[in-house]
C-alpha positions in Angstrom: 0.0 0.0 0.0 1.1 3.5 -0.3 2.5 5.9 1.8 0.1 8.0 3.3 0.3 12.4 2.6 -0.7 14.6 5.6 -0.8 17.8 5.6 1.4 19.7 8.3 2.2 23.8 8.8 4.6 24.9 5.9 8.0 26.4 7.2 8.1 24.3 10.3 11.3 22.4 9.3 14.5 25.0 8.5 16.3 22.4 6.4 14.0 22.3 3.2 12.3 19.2 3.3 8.8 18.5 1.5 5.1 20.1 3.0 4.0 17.2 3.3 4.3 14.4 6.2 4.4 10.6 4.9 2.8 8.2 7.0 4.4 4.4 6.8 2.5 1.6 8.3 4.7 -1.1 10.4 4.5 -3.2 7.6 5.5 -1.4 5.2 8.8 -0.7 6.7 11.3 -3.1 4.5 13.6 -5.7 6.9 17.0 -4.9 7.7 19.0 -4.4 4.5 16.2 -3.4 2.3 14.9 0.3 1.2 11.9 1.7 -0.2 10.7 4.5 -1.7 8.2 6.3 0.7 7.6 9.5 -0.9 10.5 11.7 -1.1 12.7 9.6 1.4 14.2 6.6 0.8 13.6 4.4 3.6 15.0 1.5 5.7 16.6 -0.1 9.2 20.3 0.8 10.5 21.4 -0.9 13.5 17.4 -1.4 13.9 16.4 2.3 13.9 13.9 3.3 10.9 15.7 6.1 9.2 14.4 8.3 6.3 16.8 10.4 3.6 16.5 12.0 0.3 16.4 9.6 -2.7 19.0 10.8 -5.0 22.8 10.2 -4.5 24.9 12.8 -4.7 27.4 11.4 -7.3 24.9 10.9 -10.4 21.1 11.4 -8.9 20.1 7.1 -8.6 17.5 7.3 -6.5 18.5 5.3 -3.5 15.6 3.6 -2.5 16.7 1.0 -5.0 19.7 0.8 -2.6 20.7 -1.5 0.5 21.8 -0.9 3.7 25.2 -2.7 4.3 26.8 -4.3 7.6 28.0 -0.8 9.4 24.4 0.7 8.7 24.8 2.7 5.8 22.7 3.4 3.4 24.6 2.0 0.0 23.7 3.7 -3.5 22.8 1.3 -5.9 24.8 2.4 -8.8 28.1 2.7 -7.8 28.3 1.7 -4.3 28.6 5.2 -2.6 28.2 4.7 1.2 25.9 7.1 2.9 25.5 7.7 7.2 22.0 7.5 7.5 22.0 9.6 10.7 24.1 12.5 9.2 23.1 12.0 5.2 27.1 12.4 5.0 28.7 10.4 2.3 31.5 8.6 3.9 32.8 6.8 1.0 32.6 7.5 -2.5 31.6 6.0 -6.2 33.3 2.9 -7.2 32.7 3.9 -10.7 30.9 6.3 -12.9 28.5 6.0 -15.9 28.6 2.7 -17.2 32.2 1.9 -16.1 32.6 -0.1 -12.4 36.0 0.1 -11.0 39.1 2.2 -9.8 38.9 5.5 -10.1 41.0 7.3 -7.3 41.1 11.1 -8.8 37.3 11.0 -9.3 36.3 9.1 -6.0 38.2 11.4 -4.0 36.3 14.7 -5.7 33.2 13.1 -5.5 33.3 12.0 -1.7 34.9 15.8 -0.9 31.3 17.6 -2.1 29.8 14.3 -1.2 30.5 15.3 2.8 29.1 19.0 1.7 26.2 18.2 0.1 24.1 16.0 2.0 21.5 14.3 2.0 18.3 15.5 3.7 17.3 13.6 7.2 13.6 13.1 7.8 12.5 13.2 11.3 11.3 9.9 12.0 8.5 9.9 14.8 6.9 6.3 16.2 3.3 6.0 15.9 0.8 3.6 17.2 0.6 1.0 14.1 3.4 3.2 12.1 5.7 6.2 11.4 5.3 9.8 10.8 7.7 10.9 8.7 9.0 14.5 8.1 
């Protein structure tokens, strides 16, 4: 089923995120290692917490709920493997590839990874409900 839209006050949250709040049911929260698209966020489990971040990587805009979250809790782009902290929306390691190629590429990592820690992703607030989540 779909995410749920409510409507909350506009200008309430100073770091940009959407209008609107998404609602998530329990069961529509993926297990540990999955994420789903819930909106605007990409959503999942790190070290069993729900977390909630912008979908699009920083490197070449996949959206990241195709992605997984890996063994140290990060949320892992699908594309090319560009590690994200979930709490922060920091990247902490960069693109093991670009455009159709996969492999080394140590100049280009190390850029992308520099604006990668600048340009974050967004962090919804993620609020426990009875049956769900509010997120926001």
């Amino acid at each position: 089923m779909p995410p749920e839209r409510t409507n909350r006050p506009e200008g309430d949250d100073a770091r940009g995120t959407t209008d609107h709040a998404v609602v998530l049911r329990d069961e529509d929260v993926p297990a540990a290692g999955a994420v789903r698209a819930a909106g605007p966020w990409a959503v999942g489990r790190s070290r069993a917490e729900v977390f909630a971040v912008s979908r699009r990587c920083r490197h070449q805009l996949a959206d990241l709920a195709r992605g997984s979250v890996d063994a140290d809790g990060c949320l892992v782009c699908p594309w090319h493997q560009s590690r994200y902290d979930v709490r922060t929306g920091e990247m902490v390691s960069g693109p093991k590839g670009f455009l159709g190629y996969h492999g080394p590429t140590p100049g280009y990592t190390q850029a992308v990874l520099a604006y990668g820690r600048h340009l974050r992703l967004r962090v919804a607030t993620v609020i426990r409900r009875t049956g769900g989540y509010l997120l926001g």
